[in-house]
C-alpha positions as CSV (number, residue, x, y, z in Angstrom):
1,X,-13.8,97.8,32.6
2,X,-13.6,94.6,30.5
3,X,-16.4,94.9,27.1
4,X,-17.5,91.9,25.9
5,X,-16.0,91.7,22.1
6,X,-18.6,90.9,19.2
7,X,-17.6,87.3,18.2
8,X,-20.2,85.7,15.9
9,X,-20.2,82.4,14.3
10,X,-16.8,81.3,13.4
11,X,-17.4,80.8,10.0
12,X,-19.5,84.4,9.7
13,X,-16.5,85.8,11.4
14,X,-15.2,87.3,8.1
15,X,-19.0,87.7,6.1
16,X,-17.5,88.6,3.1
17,X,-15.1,85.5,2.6
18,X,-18.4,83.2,4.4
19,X,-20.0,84.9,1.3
20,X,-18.1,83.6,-1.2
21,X,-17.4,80.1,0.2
22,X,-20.8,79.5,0.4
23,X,-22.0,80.7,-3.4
24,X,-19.2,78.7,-5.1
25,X,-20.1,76.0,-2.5
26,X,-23.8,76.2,-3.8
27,X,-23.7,76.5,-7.5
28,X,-20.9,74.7,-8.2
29,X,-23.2,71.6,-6.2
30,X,-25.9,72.7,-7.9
31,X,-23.4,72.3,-11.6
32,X,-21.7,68.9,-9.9
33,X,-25.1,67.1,-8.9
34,X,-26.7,68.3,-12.5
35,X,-23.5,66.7,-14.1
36,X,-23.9,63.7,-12.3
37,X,-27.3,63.6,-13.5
38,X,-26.2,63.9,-17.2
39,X,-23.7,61.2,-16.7
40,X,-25.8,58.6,-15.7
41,X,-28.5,59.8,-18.4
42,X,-25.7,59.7,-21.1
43,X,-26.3,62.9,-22.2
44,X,-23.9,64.6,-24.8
45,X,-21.3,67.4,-24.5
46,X,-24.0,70.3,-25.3
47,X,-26.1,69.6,-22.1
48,X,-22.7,69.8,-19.6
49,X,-22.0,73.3,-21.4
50,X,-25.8,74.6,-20.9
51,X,-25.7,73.4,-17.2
52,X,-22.3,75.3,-16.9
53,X,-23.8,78.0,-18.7
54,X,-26.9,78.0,-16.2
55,X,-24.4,77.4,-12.8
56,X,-22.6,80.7,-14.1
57,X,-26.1,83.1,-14.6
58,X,-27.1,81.6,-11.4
59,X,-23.6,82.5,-9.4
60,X,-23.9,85.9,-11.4
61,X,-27.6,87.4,-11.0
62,X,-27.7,85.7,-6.8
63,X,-24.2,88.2,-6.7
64,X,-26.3,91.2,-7.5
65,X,-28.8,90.2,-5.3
66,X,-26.9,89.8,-2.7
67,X,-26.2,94.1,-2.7
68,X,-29.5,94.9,-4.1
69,X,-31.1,92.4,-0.8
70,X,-28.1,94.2,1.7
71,X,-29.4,97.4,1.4
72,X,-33.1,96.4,2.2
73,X,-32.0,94.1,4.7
74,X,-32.3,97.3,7.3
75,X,-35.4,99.3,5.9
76,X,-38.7,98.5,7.1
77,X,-40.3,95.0,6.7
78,X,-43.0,96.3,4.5
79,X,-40.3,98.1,1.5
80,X,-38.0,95.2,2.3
81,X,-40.3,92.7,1.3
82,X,-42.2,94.1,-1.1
83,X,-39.1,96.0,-3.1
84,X,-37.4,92.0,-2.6
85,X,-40.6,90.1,-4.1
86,X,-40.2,92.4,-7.3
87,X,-36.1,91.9,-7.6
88,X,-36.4,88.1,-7.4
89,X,-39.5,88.1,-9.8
90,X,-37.1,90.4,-12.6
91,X,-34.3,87.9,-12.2
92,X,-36.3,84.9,-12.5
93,X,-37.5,86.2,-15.9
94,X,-33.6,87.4,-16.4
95,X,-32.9,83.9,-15.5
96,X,-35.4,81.6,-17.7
97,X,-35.0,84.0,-20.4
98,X,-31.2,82.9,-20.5
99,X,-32.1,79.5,-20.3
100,X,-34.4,79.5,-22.7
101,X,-32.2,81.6,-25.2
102,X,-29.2,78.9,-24.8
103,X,-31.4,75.8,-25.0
104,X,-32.7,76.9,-28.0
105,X,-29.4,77.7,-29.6
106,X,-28.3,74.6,-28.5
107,X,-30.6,72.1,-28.6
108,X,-32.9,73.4,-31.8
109,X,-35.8,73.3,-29.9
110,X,-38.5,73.1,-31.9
111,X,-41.0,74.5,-29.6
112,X,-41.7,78.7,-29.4
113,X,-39.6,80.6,-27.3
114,X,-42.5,82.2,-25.2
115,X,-43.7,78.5,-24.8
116,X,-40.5,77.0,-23.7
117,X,-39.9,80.7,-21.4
118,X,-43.1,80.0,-19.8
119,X,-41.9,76.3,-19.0
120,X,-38.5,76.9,-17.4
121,X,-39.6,79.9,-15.1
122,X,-40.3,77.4,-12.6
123,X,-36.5,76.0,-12.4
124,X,-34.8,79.4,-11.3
125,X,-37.6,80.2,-9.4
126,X,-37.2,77.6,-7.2
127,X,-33.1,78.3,-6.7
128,X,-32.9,82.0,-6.7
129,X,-36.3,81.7,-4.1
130,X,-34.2,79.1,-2.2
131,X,-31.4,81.6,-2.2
132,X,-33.1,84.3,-1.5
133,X,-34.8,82.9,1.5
134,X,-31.2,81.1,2.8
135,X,-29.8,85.0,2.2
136,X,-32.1,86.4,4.7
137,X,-31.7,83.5,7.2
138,X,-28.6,83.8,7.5
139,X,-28.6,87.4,7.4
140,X,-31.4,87.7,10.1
141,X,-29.7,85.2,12.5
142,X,-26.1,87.9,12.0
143,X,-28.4,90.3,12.7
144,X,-30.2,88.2,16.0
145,X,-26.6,87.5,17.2
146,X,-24.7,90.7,17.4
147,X,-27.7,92.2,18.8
148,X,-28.0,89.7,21.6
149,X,-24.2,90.5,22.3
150,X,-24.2,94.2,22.2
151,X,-27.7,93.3,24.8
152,X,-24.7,91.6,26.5
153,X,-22.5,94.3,26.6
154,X,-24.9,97.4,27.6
155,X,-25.7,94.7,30.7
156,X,-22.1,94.4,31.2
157,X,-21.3,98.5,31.2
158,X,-24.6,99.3,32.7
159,X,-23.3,96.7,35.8
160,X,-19.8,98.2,35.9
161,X,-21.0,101.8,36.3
162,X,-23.7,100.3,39.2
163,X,-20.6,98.9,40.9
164,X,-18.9,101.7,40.3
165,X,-20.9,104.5,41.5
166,X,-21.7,102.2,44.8
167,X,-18.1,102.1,45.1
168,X,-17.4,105.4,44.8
169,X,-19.9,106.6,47.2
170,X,-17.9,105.2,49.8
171,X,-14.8,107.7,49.3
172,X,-15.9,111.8,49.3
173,X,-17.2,111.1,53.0
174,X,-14.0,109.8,54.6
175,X,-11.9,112.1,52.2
176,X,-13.3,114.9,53.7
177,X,-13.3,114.1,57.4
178,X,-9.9,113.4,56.9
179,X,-9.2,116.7,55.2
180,X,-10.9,118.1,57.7
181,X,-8.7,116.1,60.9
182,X,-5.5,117.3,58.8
183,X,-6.7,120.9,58.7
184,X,-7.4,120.7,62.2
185,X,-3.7,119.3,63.0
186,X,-2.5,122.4,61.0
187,X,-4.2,125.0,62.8
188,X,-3.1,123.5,66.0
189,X,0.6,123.8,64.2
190,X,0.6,120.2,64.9
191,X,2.5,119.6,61.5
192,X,4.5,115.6,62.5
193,X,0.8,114.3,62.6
194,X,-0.8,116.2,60.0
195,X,1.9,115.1,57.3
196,X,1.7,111.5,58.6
197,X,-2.2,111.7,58.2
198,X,-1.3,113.1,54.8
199,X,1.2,109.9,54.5
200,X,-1.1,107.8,55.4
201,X,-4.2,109.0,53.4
202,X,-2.2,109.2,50.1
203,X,-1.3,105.8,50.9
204,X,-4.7,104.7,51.2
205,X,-6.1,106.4,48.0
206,X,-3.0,104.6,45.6
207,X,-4.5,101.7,47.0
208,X,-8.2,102.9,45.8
209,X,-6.5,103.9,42.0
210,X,-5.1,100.6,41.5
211,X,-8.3,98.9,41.7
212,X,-11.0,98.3,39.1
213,X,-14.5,99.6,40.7
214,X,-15.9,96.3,39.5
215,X,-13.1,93.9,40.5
216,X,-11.9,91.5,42.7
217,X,-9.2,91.6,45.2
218,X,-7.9,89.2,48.0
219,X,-8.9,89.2,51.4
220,X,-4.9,89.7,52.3
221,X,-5.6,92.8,49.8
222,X,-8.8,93.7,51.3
223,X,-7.4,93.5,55.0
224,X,-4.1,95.7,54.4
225,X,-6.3,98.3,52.6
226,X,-8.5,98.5,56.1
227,X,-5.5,98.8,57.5
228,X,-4.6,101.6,56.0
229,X,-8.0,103.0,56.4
230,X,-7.8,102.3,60.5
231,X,-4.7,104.0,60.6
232,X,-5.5,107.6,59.9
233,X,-9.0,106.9,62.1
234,X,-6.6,105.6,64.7
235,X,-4.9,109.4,64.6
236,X,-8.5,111.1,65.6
237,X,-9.5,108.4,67.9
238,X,-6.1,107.0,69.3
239,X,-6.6,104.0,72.3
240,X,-10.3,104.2,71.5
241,X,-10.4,102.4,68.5
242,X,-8.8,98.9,69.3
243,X,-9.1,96.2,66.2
244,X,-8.5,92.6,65.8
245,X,-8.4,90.5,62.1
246,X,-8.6,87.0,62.5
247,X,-8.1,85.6,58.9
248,X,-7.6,82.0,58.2
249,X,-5.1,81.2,55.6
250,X,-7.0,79.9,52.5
251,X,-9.6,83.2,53.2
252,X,-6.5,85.1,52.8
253,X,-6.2,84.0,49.3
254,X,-10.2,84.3,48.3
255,X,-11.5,86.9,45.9
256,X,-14.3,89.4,47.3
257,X,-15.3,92.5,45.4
258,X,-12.9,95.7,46.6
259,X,-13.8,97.6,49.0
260,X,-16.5,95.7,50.2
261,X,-15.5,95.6,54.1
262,X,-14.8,99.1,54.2
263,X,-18.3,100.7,54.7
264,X,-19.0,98.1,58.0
265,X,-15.7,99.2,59.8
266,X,-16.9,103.0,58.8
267,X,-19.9,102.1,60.4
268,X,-18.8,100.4,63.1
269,X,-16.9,103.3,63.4
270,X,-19.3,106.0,63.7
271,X,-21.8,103.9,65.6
272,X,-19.5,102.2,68.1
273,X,-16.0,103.8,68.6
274,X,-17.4,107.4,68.4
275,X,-20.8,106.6,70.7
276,X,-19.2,106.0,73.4
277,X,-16.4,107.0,75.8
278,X,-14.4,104.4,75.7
279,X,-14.0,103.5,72.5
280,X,-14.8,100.0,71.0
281,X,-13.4,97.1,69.5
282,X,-14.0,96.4,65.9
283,X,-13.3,92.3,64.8
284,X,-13.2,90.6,61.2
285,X,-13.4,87.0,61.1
286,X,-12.5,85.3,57.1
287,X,-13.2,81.4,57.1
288,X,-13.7,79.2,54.5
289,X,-16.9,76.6,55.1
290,X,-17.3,74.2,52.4
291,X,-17.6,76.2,49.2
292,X,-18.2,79.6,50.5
293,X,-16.1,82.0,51.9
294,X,-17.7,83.3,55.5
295,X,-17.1,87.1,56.5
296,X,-17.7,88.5,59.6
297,X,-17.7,92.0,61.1
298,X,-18.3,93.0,64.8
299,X,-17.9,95.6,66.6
300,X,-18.3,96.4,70.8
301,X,-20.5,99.5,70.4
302,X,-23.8,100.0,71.8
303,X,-25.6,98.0,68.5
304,X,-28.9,99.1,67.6
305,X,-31.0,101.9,69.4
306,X,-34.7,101.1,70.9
307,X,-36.5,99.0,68.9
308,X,-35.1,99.6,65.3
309,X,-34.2,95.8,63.9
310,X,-31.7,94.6,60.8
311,X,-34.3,95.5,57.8
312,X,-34.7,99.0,59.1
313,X,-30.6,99.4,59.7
314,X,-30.1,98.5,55.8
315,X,-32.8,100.7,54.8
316,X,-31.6,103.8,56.6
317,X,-27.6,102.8,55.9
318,X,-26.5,103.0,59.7
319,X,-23.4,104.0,58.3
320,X,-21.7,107.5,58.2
321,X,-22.0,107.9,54.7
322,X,-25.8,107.2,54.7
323,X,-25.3,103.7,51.9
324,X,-22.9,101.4,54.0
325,X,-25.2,98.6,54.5
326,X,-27.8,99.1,51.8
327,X,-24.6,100.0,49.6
328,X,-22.9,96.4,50.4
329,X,-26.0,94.6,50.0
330,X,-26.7,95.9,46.5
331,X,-23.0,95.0,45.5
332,X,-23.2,91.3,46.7
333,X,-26.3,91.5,44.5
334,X,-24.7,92.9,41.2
335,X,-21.6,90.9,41.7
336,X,-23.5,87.2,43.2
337,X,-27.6,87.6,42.3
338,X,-29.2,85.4,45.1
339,X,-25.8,83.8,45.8
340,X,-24.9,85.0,49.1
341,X,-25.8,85.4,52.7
342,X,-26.3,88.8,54.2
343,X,-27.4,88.9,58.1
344,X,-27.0,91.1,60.9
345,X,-27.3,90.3,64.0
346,X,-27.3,92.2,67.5
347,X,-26.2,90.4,70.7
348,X,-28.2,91.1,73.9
349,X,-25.5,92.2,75.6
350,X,-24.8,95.0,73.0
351,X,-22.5,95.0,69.7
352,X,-23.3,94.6,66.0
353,X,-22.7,91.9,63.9
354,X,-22.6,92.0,60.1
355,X,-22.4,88.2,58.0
356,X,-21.6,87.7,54.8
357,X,-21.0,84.8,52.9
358,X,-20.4,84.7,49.3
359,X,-18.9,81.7,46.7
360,X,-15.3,81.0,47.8
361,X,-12.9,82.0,44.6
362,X,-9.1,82.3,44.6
363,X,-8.3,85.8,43.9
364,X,-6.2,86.0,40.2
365,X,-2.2,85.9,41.4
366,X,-1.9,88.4,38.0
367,X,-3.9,90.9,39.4
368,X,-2.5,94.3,40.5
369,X,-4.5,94.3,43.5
370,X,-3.4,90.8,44.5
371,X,-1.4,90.6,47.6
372,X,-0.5,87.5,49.3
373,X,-1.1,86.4,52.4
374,X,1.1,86.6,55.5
375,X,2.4,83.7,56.6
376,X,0.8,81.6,58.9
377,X,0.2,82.3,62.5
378,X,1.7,85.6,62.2
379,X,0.9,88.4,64.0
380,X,1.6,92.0,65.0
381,X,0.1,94.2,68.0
382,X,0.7,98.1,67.3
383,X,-1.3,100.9,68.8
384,X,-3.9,99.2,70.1
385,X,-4.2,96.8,67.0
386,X,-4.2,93.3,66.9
387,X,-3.9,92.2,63.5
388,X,-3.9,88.3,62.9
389,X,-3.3,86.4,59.7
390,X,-3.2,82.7,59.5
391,X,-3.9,80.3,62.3
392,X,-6.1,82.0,64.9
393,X,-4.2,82.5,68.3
394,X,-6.2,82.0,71.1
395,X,-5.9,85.2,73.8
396,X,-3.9,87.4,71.2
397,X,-5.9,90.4,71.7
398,X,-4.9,94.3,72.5
């Protein structure tokens, strides 16, 4: 399952180094543009060494804020700001008093140094509050973003394990009737089928371990997985079961979430093949209209009973494992939101119809699941089976 990595601002990406760039960025502006200022006002050597001095305090006391401010960055708003108000007011008093001590060394100022204290508080107030305030900005909006991302990333898991456990429902049913087919074989010392059942269903289930429960496959993928599938039902229900795949060849190559077909031939399955005598005919149709990729799935069985419609066949399953349609539906949801078409439809002559269409995607050639199509026009009757790939042949049917 793929986790969205944490990547914040590029420049944040390493805070420590971002730290650093940005104080020597800032004081040594705030020691340039004060230069600058002396330059043009001719001042003499002893002003450039009390700015330097003052750039230097400055870079100092804002680094031992920067701890003291880290660790009440995640306490509650009401110590945080209140134990930050009484920090910045200590090193603003820290801060004049240094100024004031090296002007007066300097300069002789003849004025007292309370008076002149008093008089410069208001100059590293304003950077270290400026500071300060840019600190927790910054800080805050760190904060803001990896907590948006790890939003981001619960969504993402939280999806996965949806898909997941929808796909996964699908499985235990069919494992067991088949386990329970195989069993039978043995006890009728029927051993040549049993182990190709066995064959078969191992098969079937490398097929299921090799795909993410989230991911994509092609419909060439999907198809030769159902195939798989159909065989070991074609070993309980022999000339009954007839199929027929009619898949164009740029649907072969379009991406649809695994095992999404699977539950409507199960169904089809258990509500036409086994209802009835004579068995039925199961179809899957893959076109490409446009932009969307078109997927249809009809079977020959008696369709729905008395006067139950479409909404009350997906809210009871009408599949054998209880979820098939409601299960599909709420896939096509977690892997399209509104995005796709969903329909079912019942013929009045009998049979039913399941519609899907979904955003046509080419399925990613690296994938492990990929498998390309056959080539065109191809076909191959076996069993009762018509499986077509490519150009639809008119009259090839078992």
């Amino acid at each position: 399952m793929a986790v969205l990595p944490f990547e914040p601002t590029p420049f944040f990406k390493d805070k420590n180094r971002a730290f650093w760039r940005l104080q020597l960025l800032g004081w040594g502006g705030a020691f340039l543009l004060r230069s600058v200022s002396g330059i043009v006002n001719g001042s003499d050597l002893s002003f450039f060494a009390i700015v330097l001095i003052e750039a230097i305090t400055g870079f100092s006391i804002s680094t031992v804020l920067s701890v003291i401010y880290n660790s009440l960055i995640k306490r509650n708003p009401l110590t945080t700001w209140g134990v930050t108000s009484i920090v910045l007011a200590i090193s603003v008093l820290i801060y004049a008093f240094i100024q004031t001590w090296v002007r007066q060394l300097t300069l002789a100022e003849p004025t007292g140094f309370t008076q002149l204290l008093v008089g410069y508080v208001i100059f590293p107030l304003t950077l270290l509050g400026a500071w300060s305030a840019l600190y927790y900005a910054i800080n805050f909006f760190l904060q803001v973003e990896e907590q948006t991302d790890r939003l981001e990333r619960l969504r993402a898991q939280a999806t996965a394990a949806q898909l997941a456990m929808l796909r996964y429902q699908l499985n235990p049913h069919f494992l067991f009737n088949t386990l329970n087919s195989i069993s039978t074989l043995v006890l009728l010392k029927q051993t040549a089928p049993a182990n190709a059942m066995l064959i078969k269903l191992s098969s079937f289930l490398r097929h299921t371990l090799i795909t993410q429960p989230g991911g994509k496959v092609s419909v060439a993928q999907e198809v030769e997985t159902l195939q798989l599938y159909l065989e070991i039902e074609r070993m309980r229900f022999e000339e009954r079961l007839r199929t027929e795949f009619r898949v164009d060849d740029d649907a072969a190559k379009a991406a649809v979430p695994s095992f999404l077909l699977q539950p409507l031939v199960e169904n089809a399955i258990k509500y036409g093949v086994s209802a009835q005598e004579e068995g039925a005919r199961i179809s899957l149709a893959a076109k490409v209209i446009g932009s969307r990729l078109r997927l249809t799935v009809n079977d020959t069985g008696p369709g729905l009973q008395g006067n139950q419609n479409a909404a009350e066949a997906v809210a009871r399953g009408h599949s054998s494992t209880g979820v098939g349609l409601a299960n599909i539906l709420e896939r096509l949801k977690q892997a399209y939101g509104e995005d796709h078409r969903f329909e079912i439809e019942t013929p009045p002559d009998g049979g039913f119809t399941v519609v899907i269409e979904i955003p046509y995607e080419l399925a990613e050639e690296d994938s492990p699941a990929f498998a390309p199509p056959k080539l065109p026009g191809t076909s191959s009757v076996e069993d009762g089976r018509d499986v077509i790939i490519g150009t639809p042949q008119t009259g090839a049917h078992a």
